[in-house]
C-alpha beads as a LAMMPS data file, in Angstrom:
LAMMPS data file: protein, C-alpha beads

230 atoms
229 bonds

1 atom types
1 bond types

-500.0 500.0 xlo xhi
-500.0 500.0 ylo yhi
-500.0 500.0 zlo zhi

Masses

1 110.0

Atoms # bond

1 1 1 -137.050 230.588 -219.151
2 1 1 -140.340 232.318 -219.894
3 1 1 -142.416 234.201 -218.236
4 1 1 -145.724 234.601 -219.733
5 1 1 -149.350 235.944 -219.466
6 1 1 -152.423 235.379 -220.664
7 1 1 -156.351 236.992 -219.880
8 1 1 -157.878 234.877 -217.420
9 1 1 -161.503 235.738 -218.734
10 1 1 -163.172 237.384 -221.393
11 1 1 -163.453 241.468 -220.901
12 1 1 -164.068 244.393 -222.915
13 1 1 -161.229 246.535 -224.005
14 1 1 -157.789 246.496 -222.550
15 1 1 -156.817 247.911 -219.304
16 1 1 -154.372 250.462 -219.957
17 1 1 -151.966 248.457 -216.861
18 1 1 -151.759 245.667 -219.896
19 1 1 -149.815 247.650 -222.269
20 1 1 -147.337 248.953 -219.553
21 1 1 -144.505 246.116 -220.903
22 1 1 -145.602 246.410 -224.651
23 1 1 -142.230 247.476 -225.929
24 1 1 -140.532 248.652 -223.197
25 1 1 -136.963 251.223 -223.747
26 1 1 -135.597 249.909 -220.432
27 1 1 -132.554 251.948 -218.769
28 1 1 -128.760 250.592 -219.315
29 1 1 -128.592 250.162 -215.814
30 1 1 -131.074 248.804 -213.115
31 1 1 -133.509 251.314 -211.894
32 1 1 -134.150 251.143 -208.497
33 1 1 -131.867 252.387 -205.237
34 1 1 -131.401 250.311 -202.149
35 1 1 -134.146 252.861 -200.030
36 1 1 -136.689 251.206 -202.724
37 1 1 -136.497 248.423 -201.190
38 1 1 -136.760 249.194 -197.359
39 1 1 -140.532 248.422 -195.530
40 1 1 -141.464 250.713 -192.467
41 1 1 -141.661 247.608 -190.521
42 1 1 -137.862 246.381 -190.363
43 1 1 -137.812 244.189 -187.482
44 1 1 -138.019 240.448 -188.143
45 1 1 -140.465 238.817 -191.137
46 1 1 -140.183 235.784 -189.080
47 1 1 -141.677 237.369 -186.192
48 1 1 -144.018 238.959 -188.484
49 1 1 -145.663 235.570 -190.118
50 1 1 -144.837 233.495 -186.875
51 1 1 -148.458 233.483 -185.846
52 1 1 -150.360 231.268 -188.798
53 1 1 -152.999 233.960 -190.832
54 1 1 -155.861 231.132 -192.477
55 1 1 -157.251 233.817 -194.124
56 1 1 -157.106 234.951 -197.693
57 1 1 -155.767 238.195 -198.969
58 1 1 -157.493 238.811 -201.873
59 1 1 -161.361 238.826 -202.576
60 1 1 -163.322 236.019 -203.834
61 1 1 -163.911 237.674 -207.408
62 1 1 -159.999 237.657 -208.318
63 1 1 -159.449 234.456 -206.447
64 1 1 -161.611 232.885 -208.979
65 1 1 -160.173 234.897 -211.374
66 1 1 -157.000 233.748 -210.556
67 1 1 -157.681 230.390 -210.593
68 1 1 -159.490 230.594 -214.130
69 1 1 -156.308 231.968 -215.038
70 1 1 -154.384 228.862 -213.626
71 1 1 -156.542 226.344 -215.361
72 1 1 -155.566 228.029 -218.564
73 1 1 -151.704 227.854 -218.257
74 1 1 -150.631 225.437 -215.412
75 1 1 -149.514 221.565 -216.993
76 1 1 -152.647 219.492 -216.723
77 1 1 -152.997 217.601 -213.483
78 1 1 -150.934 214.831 -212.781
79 1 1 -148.679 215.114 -216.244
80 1 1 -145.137 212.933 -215.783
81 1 1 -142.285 214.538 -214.850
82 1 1 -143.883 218.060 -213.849
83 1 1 -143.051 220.031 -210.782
84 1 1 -144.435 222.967 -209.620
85 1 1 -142.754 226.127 -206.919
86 1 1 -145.572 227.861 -205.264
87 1 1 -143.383 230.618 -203.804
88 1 1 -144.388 232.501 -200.875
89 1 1 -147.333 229.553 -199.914
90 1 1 -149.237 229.583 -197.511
91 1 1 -152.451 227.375 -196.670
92 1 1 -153.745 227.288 -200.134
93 1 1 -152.243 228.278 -203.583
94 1 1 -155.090 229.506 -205.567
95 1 1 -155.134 226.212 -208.099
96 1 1 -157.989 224.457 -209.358
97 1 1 -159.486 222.514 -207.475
98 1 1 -158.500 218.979 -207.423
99 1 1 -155.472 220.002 -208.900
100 1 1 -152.228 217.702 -208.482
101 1 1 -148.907 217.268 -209.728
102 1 1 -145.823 214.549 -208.486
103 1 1 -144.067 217.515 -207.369
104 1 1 -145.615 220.865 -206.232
105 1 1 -143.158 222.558 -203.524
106 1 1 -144.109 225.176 -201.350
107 1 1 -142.255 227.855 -200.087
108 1 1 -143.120 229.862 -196.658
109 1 1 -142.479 231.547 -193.364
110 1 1 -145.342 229.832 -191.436
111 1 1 -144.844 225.905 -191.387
112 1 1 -148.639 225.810 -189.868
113 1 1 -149.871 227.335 -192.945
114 1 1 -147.470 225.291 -195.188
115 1 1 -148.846 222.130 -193.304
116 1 1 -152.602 222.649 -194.209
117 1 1 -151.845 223.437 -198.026
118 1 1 -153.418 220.240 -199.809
119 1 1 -152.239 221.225 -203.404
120 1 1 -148.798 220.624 -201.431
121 1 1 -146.414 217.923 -202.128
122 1 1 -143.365 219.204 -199.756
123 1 1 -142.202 222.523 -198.675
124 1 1 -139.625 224.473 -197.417
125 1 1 -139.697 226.930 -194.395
126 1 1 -137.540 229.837 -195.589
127 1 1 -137.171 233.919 -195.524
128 1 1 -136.448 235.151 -198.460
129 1 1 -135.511 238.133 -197.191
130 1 1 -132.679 236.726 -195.023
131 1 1 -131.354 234.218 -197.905
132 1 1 -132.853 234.830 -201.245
133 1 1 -130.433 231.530 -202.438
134 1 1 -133.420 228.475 -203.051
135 1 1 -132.371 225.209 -201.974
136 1 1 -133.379 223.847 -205.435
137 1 1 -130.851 222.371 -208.104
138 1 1 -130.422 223.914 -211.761
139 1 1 -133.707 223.041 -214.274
140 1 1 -135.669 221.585 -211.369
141 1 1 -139.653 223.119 -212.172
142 1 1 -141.422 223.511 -214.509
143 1 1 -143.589 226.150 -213.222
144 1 1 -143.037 228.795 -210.448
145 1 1 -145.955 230.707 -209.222
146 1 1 -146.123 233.656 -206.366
147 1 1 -149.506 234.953 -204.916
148 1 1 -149.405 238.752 -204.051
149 1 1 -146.224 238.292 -202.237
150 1 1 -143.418 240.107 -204.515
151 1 1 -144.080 243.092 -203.364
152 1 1 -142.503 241.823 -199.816
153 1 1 -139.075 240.914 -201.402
154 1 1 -136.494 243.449 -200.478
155 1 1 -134.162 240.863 -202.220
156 1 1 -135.937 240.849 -205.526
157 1 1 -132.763 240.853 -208.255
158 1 1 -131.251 237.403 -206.356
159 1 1 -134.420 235.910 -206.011
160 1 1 -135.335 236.385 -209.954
161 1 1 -132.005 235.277 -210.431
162 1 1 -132.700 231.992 -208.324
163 1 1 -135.687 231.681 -210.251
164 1 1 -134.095 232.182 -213.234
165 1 1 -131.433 229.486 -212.467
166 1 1 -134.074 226.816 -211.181
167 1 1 -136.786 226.912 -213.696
168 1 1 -136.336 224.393 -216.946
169 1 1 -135.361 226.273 -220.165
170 1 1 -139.298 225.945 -221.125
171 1 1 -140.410 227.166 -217.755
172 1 1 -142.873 229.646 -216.716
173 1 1 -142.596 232.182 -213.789
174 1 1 -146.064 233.705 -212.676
175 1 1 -145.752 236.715 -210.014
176 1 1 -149.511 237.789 -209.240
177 1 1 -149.894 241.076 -207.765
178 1 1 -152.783 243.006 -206.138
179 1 1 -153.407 246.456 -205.078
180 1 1 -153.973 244.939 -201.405
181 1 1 -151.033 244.431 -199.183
182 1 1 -149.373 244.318 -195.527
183 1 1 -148.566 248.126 -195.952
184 1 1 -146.037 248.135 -193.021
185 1 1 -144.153 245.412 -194.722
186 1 1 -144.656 246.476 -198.421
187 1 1 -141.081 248.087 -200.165
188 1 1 -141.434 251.734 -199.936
189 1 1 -141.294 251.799 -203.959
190 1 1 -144.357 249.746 -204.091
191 1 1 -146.393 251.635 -201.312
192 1 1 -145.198 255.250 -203.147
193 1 1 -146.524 253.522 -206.724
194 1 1 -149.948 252.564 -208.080
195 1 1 -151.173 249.587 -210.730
196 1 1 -149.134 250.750 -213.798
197 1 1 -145.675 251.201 -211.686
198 1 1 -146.264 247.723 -210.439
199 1 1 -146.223 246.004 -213.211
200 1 1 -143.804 247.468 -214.850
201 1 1 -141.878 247.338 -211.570
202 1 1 -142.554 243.679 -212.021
203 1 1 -141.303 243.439 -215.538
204 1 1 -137.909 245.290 -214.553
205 1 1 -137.577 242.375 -212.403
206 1 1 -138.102 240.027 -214.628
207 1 1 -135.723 242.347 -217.291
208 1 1 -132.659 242.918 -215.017
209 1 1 -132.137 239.022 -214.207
210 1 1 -131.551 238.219 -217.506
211 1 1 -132.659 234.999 -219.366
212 1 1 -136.271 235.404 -219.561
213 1 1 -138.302 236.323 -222.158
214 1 1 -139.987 239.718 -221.880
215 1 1 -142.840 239.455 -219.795
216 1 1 -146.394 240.430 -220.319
217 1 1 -148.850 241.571 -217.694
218 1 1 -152.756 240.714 -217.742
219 1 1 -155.575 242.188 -215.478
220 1 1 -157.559 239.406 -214.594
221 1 1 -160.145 240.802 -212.123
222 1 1 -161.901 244.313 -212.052
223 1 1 -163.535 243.942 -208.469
224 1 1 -162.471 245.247 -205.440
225 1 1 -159.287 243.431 -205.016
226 1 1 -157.747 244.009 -208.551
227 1 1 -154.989 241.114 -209.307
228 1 1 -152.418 241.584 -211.790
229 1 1 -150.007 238.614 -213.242
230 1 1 -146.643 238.874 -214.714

Bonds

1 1 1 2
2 1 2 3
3 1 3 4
4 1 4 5
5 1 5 6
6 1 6 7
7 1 7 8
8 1 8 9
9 1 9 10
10 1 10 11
11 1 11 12
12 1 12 13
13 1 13 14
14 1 14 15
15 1 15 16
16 1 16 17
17 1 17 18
18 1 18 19
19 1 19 20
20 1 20 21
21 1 21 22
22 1 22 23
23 1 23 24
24 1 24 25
25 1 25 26
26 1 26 27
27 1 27 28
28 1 28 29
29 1 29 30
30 1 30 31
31 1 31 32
32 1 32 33
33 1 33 34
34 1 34 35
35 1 35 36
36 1 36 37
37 1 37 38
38 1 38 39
39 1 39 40
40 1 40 41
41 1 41 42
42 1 42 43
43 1 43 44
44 1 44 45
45 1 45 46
46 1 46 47
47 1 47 48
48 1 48 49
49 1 49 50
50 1 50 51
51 1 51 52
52 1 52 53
53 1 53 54
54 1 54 55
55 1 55 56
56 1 56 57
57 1 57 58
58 1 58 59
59 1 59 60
60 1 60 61
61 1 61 62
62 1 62 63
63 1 63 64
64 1 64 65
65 1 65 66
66 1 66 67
67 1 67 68
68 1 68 69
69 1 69 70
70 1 70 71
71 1 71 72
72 1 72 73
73 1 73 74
74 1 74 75
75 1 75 76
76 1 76 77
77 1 77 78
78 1 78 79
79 1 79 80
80 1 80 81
81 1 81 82
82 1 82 83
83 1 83 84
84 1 84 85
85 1 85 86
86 1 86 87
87 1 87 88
88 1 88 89
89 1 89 90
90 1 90 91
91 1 91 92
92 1 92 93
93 1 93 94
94 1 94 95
95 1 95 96
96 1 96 97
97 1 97 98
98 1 98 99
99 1 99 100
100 1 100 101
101 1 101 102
102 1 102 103
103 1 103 104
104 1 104 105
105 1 105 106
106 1 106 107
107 1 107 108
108 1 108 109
109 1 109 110
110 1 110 111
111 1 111 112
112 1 112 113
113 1 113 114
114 1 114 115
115 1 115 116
116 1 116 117
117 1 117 118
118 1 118 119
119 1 119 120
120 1 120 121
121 1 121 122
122 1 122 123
123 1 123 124
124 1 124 125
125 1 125 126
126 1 126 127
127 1 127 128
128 1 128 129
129 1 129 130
130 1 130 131
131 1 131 132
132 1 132 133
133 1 133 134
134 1 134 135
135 1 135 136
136 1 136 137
137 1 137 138
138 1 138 139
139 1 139 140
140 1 140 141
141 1 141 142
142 1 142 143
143 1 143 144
144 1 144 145
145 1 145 146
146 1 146 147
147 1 147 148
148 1 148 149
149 1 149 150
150 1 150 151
151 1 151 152
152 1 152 153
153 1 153 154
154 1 154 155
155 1 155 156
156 1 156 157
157 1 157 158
158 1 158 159
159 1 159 160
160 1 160 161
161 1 161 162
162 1 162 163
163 1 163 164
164 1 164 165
165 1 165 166
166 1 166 167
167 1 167 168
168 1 168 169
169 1 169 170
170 1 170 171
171 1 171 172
172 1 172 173
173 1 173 174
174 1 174 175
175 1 175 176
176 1 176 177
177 1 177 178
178 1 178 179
179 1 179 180
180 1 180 181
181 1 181 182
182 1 182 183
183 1 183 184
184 1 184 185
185 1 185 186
186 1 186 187
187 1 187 188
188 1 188 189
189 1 189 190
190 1 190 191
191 1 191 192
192 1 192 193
193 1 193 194
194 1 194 195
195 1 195 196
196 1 196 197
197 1 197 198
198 1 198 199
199 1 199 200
200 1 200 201
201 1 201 202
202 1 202 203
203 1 203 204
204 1 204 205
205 1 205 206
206 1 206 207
207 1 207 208
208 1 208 209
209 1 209 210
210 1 210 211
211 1 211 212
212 1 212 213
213 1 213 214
214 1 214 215
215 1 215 216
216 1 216 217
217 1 217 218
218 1 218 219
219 1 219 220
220 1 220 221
221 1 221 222
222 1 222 223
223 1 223 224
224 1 224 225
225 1 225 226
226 1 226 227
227 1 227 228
228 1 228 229
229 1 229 230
């Protein structure tokens, strides 16, 4: 599987974030300790997200950026055989508009929010946190996208591995990032980083699973909520 980038928008120069994964030396062994990956909020995610939030959580400005990007490397609407993760959903998934596929599954801890999606086909009420193992079979999507939510895994190696193992050999993974988050519920190596340790936080992910290509990382919006896509 891949998992690829490209500039959602014309822009001058290159943000210095961009060349982060440009020939990365990674370390023999995975990086990270287990206190990376604890939140100062522990109790229940479930309680957390059990109250539906219809708001957005990043600005207008990179939401359209965002979805420029989309139109660029999503399968054009309603192409046979496609189908389409949006994991982490929530009430809306950031594609163009109008934008359908047979399959597009969505994956989330608030069923009202999952409800409301239109974009959706299905979905699937699930922490990832608790069990990282999707209910999905081998080669199943085409496309998996995930909307300023991977900084919340505390899980991240099984879930990349999931993805890994239910994405088609020509797949693409997407993981959009922003510097705006639930701060309380953040891993403590995300809240402790900035933009550049993100992404290549993001690309170690992507690294230590194994079986995708090396990943590439894109600035698409320079406004006040800055959104980042691996």
């Amino acid at each position: 599987s891949r998992s690829f980038v490209a500039a959602a928008r014309p822009r001058q120069g290159v943000s210095p974030v961009e060349q982060i994964l440009k020939n990365v030396e990674w370390p023999d062994e995975f990086p990270f300790k287990p206190d990376d990956f604890s939140r100062f909020d522990e109790s229940s995610d479930t309680v957390f997200y059990s109250a539906p939030r219809f708001v957005t959580h990043i600005d207008d400005p990179a939401i359209r950026a965002l979805t420029e990007y989309y139109s660029q490397v999503l399968p054009p609407s309603n192409t046979p055989g496609v189908a389409i993760l949006d994991m982490c959903s929530s009430w809306v998934s950031h594609y163009p508009g109008g934008y359908k596929q047979e399959k597009i599954v969505g994956m989330g801890m608030n069923e009202d929010e999952l409800k409301k999606n239109p974009v959706l086909t299905e979905y699937v009420v699930q922490d990832l946190n608790v069990n990282p193992k999707l209910p999905f079979d081998d080669n199943t999507f085409d496309v998996i996208t995930n909307v300023v939510s991977v900084d919340y895994l505390t899980k991240p190696m099984d879930v990349f591995k999931e993805m890994r193992r239910i994405l088609k050999p020509s797949g693409l993974a997407i993981m959009s990032f922003s510097n705006r988050c639930f701060w309380t519920k953040a891993i403590s190596i995300w809240t402790s980083t900035g933009d550049a340790d993100h992404a290549w936080i993001v690309g170690a992910y992507f690294h230590y699973a194994g079986g995708f290509e090396p990943p590439e990382v894109c600035h698409l919006s320079n406004n006040h909520a800055t959104t980042w896509c691996s």
